[in-house]
Backbone atoms as SQL, in Angstrom:
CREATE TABLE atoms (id INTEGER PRIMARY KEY, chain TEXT, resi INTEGER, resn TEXT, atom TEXT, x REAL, y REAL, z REAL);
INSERT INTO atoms VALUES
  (1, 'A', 1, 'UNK', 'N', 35.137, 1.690, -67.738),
  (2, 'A', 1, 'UNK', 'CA', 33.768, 1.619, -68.141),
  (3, 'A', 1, 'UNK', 'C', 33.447, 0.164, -68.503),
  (4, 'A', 2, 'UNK', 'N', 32.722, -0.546, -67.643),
  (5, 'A', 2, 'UNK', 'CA', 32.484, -1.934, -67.596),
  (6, 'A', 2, 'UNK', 'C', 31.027, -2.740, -68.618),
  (7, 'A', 3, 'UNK', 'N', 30.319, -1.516, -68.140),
  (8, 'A', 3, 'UNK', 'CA', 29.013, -1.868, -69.144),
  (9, 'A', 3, 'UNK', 'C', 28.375, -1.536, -70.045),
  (10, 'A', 4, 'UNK', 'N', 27.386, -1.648, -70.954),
  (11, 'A', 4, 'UNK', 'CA', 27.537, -1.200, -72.371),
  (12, 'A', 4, 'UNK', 'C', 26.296, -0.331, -71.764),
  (13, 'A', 5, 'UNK', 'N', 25.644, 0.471, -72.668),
  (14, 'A', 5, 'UNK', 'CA', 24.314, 1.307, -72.362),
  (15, 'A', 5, 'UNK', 'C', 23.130, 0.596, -72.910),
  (16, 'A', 6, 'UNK', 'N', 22.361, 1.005, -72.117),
  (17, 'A', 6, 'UNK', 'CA', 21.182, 0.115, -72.093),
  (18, 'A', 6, 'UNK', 'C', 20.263, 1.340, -72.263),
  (19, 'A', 7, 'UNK', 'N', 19.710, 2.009, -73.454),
  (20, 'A', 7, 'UNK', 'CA', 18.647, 2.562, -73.783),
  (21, 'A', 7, 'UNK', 'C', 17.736, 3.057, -73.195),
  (22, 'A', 8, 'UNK', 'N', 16.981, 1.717, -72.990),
  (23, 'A', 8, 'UNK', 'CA', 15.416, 1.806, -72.796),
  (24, 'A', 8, 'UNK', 'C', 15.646, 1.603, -71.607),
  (25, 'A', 9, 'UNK', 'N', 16.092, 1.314, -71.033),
  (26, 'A', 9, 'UNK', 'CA', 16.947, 1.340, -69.238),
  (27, 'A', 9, 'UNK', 'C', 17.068, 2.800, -68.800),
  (28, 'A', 10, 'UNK', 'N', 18.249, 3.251, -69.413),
  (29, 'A', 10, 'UNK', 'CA', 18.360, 4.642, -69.553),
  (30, 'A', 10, 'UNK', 'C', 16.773, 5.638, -69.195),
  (31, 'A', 11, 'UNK', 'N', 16.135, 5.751, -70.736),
  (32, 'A', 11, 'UNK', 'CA', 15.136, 6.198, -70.277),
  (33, 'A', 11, 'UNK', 'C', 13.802, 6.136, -69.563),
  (34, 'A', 12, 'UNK', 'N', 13.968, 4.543, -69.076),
  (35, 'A', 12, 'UNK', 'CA', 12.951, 4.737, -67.720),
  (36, 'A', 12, 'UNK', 'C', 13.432, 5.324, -66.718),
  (37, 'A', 13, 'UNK', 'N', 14.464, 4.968, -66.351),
  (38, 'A', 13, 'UNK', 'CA', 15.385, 5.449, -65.008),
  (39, 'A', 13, 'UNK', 'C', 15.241, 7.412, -65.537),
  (40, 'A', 14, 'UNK', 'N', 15.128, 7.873, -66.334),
  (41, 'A', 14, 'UNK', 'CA', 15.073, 9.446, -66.204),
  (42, 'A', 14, 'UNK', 'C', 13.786, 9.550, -65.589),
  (43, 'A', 15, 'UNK', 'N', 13.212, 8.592, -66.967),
  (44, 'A', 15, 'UNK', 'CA', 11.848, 9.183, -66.365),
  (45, 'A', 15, 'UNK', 'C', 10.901, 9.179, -65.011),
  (46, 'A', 16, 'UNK', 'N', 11.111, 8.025, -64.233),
  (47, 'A', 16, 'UNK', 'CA', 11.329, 7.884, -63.065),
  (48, 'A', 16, 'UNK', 'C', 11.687, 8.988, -62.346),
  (49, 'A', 17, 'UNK', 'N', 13.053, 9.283, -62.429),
  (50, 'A', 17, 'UNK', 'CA', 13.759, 10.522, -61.990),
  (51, 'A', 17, 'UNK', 'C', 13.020, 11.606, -61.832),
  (52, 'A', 18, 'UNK', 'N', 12.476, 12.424, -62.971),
  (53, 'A', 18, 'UNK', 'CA', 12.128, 13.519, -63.737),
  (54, 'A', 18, 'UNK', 'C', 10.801, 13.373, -63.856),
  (55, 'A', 19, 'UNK', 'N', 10.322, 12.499, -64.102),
  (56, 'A', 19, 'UNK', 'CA', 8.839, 12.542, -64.304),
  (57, 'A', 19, 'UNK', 'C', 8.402, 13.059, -65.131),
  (58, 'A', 20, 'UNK', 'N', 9.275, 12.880, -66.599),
  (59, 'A', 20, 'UNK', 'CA', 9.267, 13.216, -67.693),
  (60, 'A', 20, 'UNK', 'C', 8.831, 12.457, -68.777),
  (61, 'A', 21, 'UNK', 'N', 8.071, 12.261, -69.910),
  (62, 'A', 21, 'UNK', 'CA', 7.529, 11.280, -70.809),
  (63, 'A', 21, 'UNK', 'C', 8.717, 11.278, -71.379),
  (64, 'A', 22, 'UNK', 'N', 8.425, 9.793, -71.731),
  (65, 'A', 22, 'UNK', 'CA', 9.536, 9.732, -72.724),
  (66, 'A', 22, 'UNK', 'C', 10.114, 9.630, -73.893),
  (67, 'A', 23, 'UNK', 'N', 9.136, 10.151, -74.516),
  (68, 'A', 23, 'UNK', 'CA', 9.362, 10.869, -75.774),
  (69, 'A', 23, 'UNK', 'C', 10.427, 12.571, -75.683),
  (70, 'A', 24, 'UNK', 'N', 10.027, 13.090, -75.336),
  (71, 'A', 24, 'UNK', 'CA', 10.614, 14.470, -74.408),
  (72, 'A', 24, 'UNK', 'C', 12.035, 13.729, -74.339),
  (73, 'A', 25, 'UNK', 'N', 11.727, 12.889, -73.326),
  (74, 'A', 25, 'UNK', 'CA', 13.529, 12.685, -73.029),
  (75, 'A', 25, 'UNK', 'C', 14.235, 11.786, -74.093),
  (76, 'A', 26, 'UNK', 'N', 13.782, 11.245, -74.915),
  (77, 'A', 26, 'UNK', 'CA', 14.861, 11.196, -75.705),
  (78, 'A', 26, 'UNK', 'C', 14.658, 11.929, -77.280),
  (79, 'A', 27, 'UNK', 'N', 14.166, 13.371, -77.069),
  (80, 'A', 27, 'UNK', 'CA', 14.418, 14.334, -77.967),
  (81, 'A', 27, 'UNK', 'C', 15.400, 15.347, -77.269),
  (82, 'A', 28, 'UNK', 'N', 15.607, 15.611, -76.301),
  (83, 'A', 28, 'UNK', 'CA', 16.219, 15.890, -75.533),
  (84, 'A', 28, 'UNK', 'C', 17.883, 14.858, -75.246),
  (85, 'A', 29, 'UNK', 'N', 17.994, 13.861, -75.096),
  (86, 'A', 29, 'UNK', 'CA', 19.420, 12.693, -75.710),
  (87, 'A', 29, 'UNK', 'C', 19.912, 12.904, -76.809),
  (88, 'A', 30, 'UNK', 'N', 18.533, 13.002, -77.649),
  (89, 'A', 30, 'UNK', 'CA', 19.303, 13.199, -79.194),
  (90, 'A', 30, 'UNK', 'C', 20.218, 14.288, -79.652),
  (91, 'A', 31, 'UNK', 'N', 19.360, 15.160, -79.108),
  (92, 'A', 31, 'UNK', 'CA', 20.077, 16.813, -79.379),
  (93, 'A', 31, 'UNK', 'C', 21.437, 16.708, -78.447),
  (94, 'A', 32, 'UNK', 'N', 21.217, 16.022, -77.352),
  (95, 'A', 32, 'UNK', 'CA', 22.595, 16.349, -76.669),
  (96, 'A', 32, 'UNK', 'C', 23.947, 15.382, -77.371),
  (97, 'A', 33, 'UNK', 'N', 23.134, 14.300, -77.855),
  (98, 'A', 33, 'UNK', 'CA', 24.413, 13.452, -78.489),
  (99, 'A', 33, 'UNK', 'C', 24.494, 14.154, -79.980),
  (100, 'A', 34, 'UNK', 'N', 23.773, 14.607, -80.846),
  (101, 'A', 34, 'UNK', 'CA', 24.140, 15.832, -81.942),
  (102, 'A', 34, 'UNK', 'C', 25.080, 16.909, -81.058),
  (103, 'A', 35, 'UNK', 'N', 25.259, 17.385, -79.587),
  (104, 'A', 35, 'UNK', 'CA', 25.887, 18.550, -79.299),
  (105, 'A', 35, 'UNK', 'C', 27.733, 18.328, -79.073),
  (106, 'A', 36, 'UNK', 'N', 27.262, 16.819, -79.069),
  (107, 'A', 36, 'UNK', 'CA', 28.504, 15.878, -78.153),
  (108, 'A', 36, 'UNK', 'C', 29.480, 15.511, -78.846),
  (109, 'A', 37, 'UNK', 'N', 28.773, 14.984, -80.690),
  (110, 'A', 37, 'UNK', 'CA', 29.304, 14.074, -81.590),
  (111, 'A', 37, 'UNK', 'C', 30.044, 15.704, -82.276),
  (112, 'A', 38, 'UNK', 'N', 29.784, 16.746, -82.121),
  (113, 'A', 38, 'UNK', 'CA', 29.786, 18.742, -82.596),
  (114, 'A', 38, 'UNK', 'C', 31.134, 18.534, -82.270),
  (115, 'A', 39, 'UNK', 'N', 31.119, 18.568, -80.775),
  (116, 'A', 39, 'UNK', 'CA', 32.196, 18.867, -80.302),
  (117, 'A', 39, 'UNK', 'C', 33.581, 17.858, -80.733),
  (118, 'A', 40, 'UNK', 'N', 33.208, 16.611, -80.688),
  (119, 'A', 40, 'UNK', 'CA', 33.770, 15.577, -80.545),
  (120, 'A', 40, 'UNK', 'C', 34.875, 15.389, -81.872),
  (121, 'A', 41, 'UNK', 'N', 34.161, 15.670, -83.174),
  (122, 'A', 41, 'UNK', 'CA', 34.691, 16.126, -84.536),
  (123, 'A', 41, 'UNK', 'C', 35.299, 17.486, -84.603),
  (124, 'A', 42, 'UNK', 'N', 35.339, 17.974, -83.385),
  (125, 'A', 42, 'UNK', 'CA', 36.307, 19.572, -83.636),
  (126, 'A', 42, 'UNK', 'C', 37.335, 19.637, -82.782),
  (127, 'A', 43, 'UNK', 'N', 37.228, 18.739, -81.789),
  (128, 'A', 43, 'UNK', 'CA', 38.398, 18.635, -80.348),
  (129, 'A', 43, 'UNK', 'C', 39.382, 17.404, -80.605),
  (130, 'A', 44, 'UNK', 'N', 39.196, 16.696, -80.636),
  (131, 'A', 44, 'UNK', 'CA', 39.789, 14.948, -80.926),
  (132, 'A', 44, 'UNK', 'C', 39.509, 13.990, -80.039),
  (133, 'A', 45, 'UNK', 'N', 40.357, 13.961, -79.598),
  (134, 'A', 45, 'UNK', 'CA', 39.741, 12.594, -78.446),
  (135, 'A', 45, 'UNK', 'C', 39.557, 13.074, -76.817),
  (136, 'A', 46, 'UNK', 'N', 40.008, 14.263, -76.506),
  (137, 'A', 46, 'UNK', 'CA', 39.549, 14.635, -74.932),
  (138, 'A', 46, 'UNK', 'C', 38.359, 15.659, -75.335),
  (139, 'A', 47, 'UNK', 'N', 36.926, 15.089, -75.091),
  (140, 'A', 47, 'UNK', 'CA', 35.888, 16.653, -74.754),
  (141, 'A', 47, 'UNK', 'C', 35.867, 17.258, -73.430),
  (142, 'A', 48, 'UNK', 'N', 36.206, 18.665, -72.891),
  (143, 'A', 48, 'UNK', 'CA', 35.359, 19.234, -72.298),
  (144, 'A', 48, 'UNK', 'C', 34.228, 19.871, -72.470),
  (145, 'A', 49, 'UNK', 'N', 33.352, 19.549, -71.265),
  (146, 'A', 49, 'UNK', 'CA', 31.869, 19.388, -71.972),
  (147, 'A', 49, 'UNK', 'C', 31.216, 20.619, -70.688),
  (148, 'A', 50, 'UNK', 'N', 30.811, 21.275, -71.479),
  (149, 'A', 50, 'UNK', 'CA', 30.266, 22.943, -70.456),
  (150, 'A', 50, 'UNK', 'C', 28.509, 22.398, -70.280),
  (151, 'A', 51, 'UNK', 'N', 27.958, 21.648, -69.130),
  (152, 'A', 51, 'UNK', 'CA', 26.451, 21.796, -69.275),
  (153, 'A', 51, 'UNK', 'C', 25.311, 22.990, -69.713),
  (154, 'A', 52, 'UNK', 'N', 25.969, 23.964, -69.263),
  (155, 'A', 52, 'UNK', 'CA', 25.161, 24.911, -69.354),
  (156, 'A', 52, 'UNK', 'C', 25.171, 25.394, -70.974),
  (157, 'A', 53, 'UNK', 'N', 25.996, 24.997, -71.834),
  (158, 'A', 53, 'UNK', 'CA', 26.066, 25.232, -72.987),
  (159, 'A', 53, 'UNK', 'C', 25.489, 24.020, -73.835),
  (160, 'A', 54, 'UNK', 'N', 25.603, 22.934, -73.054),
  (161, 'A', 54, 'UNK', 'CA', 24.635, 21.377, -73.651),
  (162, 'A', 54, 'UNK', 'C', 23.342, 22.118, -73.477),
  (163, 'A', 55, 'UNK', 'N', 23.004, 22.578, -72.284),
  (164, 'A', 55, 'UNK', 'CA', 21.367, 23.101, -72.296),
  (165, 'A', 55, 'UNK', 'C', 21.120, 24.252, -73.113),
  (166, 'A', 56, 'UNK', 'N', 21.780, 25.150, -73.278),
  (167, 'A', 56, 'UNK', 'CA', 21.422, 26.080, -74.321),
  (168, 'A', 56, 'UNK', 'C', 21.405, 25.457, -75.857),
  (169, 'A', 57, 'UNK', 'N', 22.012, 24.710, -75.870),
  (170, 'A', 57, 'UNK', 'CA', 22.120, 24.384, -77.540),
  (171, 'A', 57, 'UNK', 'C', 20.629, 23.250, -77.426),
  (172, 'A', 58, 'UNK', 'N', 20.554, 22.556, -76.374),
  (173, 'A', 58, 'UNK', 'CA', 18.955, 21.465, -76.499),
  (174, 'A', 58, 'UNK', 'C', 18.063, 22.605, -76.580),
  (175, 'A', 59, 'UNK', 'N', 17.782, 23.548, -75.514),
  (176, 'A', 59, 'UNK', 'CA', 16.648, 24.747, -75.537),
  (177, 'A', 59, 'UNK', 'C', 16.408, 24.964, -76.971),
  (178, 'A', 60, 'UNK', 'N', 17.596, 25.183, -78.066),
  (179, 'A', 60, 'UNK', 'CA', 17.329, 26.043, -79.096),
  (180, 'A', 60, 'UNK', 'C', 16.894, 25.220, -80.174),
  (181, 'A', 61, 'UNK', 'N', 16.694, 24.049, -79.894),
  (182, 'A', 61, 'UNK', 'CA', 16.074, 23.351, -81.159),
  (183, 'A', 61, 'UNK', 'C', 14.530, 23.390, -81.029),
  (184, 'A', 62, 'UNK', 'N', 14.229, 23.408, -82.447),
  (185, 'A', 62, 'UNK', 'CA', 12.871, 23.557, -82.179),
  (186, 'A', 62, 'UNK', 'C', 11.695, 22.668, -81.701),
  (187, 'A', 63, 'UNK', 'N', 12.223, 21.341, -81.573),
  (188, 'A', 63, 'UNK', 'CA', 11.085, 20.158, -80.891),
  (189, 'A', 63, 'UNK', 'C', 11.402, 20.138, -80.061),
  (190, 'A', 64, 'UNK', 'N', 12.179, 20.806, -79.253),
  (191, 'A', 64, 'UNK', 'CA', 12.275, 20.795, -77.429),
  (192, 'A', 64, 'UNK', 'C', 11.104, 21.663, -77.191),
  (193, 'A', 65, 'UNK', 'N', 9.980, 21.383, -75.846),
  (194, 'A', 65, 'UNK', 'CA', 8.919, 21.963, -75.176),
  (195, 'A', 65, 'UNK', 'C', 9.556, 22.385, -73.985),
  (196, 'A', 66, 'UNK', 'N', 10.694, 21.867, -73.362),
  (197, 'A', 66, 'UNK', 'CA', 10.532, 21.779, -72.036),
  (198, 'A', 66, 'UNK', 'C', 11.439, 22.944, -71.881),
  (199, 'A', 67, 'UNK', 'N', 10.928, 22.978, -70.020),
  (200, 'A', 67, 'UNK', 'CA', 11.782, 24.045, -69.716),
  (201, 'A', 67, 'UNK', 'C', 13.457, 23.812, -69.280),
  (202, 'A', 68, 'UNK', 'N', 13.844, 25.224, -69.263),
  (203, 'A', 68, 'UNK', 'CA', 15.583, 25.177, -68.644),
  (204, 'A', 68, 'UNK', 'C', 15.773, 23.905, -67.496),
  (205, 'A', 69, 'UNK', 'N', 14.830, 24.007, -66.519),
  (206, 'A', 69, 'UNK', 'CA', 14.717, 23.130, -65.311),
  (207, 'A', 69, 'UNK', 'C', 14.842, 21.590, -65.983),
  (208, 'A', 70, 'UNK', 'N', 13.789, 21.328, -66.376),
  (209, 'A', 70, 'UNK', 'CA', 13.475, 20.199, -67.292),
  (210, 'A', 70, 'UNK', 'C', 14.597, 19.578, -67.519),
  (211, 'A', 71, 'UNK', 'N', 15.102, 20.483, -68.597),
  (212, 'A', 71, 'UNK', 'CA', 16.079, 19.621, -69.485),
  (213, 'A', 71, 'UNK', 'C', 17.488, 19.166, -68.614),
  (214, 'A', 72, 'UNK', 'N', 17.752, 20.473, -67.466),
  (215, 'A', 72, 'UNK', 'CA', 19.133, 20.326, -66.368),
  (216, 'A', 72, 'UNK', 'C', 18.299, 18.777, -66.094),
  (217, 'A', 73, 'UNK', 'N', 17.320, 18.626, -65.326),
  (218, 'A', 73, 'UNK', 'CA', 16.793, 17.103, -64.892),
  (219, 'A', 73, 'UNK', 'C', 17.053, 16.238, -65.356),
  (220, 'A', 74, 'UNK', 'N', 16.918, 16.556, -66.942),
  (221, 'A', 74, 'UNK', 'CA', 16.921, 14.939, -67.942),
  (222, 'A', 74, 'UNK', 'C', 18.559, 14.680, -67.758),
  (223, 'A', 75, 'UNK', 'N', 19.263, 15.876, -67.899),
  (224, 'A', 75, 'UNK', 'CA', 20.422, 15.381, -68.178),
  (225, 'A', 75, 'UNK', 'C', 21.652, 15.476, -66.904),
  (226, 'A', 76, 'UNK', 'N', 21.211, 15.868, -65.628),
  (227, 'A', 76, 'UNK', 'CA', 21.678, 15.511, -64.453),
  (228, 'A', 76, 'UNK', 'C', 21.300, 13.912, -64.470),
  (229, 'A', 77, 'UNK', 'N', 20.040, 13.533, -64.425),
  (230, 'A', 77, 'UNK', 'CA', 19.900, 12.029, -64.497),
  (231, 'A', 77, 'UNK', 'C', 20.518, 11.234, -65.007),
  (232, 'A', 78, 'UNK', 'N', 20.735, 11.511, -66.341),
  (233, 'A', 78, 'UNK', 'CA', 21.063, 10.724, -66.986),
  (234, 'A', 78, 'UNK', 'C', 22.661, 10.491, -66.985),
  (235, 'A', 79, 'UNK', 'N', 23.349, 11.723, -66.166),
  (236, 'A', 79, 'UNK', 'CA', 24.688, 11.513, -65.706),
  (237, 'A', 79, 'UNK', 'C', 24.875, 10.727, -64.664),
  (238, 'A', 80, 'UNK', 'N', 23.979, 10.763, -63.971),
  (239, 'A', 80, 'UNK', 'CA', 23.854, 9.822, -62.359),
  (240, 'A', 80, 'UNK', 'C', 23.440, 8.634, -63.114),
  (241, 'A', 81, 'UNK', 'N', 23.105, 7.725, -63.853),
  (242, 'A', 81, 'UNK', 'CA', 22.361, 6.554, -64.793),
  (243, 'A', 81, 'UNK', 'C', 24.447, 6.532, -65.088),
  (244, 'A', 82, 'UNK', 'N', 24.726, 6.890, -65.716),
  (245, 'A', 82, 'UNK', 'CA', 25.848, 6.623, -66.456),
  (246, 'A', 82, 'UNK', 'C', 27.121, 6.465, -65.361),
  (247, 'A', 83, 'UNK', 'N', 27.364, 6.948, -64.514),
  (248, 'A', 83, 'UNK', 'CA', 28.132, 7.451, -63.651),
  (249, 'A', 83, 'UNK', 'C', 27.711, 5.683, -62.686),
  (250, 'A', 84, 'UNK', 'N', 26.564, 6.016, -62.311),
  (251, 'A', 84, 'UNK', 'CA', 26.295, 4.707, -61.007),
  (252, 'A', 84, 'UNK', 'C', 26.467, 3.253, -61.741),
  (253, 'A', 85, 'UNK', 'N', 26.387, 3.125, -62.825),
  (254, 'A', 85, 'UNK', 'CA', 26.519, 2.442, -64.203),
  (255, 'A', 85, 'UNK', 'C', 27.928, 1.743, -64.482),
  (256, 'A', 86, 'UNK', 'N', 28.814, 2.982, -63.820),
  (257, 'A', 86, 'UNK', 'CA', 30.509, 2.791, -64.454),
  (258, 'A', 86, 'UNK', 'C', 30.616, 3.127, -66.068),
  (259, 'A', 87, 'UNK', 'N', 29.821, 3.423, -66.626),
  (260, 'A', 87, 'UNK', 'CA', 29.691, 4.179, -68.100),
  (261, 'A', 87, 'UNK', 'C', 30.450, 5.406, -68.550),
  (262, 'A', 88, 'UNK', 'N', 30.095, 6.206, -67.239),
  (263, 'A', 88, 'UNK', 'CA', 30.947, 7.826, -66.930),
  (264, 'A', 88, 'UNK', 'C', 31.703, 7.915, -66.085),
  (265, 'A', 89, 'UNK', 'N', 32.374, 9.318, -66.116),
  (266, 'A', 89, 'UNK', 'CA', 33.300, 9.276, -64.869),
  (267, 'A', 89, 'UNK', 'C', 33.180, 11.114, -65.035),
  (268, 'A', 90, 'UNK', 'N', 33.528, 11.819, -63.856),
  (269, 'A', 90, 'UNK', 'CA', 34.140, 13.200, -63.434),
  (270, 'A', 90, 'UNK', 'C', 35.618, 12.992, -63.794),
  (271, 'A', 91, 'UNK', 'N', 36.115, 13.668, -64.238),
  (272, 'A', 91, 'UNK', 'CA', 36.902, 14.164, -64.367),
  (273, 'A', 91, 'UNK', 'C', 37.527, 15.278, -63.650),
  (274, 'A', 92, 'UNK', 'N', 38.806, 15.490, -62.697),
  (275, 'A', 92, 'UNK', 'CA', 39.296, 16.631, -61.394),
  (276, 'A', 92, 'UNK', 'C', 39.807, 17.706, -62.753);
């Protein structure tokens, strides 16, 4: 992982993506890095990370508007942002 994260980078490039305001998307970041930092303090240093359970836990807060679709968008993007980045990686 070569480069540091760039924010406001970050969330134009979703929004772009998604065509999402961006306020939305980073209430939607937040909750997922609250879902991330959850896990992160209960596992140790390797997370496996279930999306479909990142999106259920963003759905259930109460300042999320958006839909199921929505939120898979913000945060498919924002894996492709991180990933094309060298930030992220897949894991086999």
């Amino acid at each position: 992982m070569s480069q540091t994260l760039n924010e406001q980078e970050l969330v134009q490039y979703i929004a772009n993506l998604t065509k999402t305001d961006e306020k939305s998307i980073r209430i939607v970041l937040k909750h997922e890095q609250a879902y991330m930092d959850k896990l992160q303090k209960n596992a140790g240093k390797d997370v496996e990370i279930d999306s479909d359970e990142v999106v259920d836990y963003v759905l259930g807060q109460s300042d999320v508007k958006l839909s199921e679709l929505k939120v898979e968008a913000i945060l498919d993007a924002e894996m492709k942002y991180l990933i094309d980045n060298g930030l992220a990686d897949y894991e086999d």
